[in-house]
C-alpha positions in Angstrom: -11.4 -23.3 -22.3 -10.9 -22.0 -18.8 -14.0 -21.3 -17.0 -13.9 -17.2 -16.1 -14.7 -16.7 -12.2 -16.9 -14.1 -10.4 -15.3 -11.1 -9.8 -15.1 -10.4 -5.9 -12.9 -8.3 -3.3 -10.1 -9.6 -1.8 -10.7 -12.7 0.2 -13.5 -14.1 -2.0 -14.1 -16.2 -4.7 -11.6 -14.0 -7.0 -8.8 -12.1 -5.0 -7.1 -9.1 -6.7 -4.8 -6.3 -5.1 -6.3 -3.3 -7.2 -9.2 -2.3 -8.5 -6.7 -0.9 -11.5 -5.8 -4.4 -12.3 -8.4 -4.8 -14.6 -8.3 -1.5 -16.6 -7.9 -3.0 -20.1 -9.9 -6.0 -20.1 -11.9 -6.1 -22.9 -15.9 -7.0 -22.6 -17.2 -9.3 -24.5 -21.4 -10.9 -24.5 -21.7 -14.8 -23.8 -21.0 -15.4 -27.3 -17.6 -13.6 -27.3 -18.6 -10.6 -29.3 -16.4 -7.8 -27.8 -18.6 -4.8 -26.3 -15.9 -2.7 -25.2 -12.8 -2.0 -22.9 -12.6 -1.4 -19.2 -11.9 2.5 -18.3 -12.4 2.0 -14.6 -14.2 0.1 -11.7 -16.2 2.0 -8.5 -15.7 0.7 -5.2 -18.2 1.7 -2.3 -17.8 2.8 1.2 -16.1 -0.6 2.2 -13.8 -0.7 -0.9 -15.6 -3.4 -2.1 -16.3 -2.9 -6.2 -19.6 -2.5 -7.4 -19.6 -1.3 -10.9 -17.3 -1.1 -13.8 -17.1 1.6 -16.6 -16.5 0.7 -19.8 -15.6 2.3 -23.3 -17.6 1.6 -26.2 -18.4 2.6 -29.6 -16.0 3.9 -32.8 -13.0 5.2 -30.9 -14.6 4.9 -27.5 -16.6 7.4 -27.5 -19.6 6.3 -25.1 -18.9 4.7 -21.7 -21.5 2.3 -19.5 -21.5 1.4 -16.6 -22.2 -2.1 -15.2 -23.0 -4.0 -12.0 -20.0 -6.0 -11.1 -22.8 -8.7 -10.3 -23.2 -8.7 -14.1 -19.4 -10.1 -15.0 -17.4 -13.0 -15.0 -13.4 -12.9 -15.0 -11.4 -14.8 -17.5 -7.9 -13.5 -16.3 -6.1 -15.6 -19.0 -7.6 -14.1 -21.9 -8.0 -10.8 -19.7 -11.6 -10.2 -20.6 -14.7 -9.8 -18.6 -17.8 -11.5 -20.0 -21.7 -10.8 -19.5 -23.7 -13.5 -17.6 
């Protein structure tokens, strides 16, 4: 299993061109349980992201939102998963 990555800004420990890049990924807890689907992540002043709103719920009808600090990447299975 490949270990997922921290999510950073370009440059960093996990580059990506777009903050739409990872609308889609699923979020899922440590154990794999899925929580929800990415709708969107916020970037501040410098671009940088800081937090990452996802759908959950029947039909996705609530949203959250949660520090990026929060997330690990696993771009192969394109998920983000809770430390």
């Amino acid at each position: 299993m490949v270990q997922p990555t921290a999510l950073r800004w370009e440059g960093r420990d996990h580059p990506f061109e777009a903050p739409e890049e990872y609308i889609g990924y699923r979020l899922c807890d440590p154990l794999d349980q899925r929580i929800g689907t990415v709708e969107r992540l916020f970037v501040n002043g410098d671009g940088e992201p800081e937090y990452i709103r996802v759908r959950t719920g029947v039909f996705g009808s609530k949203a959250i939102l949660i520090p990026v600090q929060m997330v690990a990447v696993d771009d192969e299975r394109r998920t983000l998963v809770l430390r």
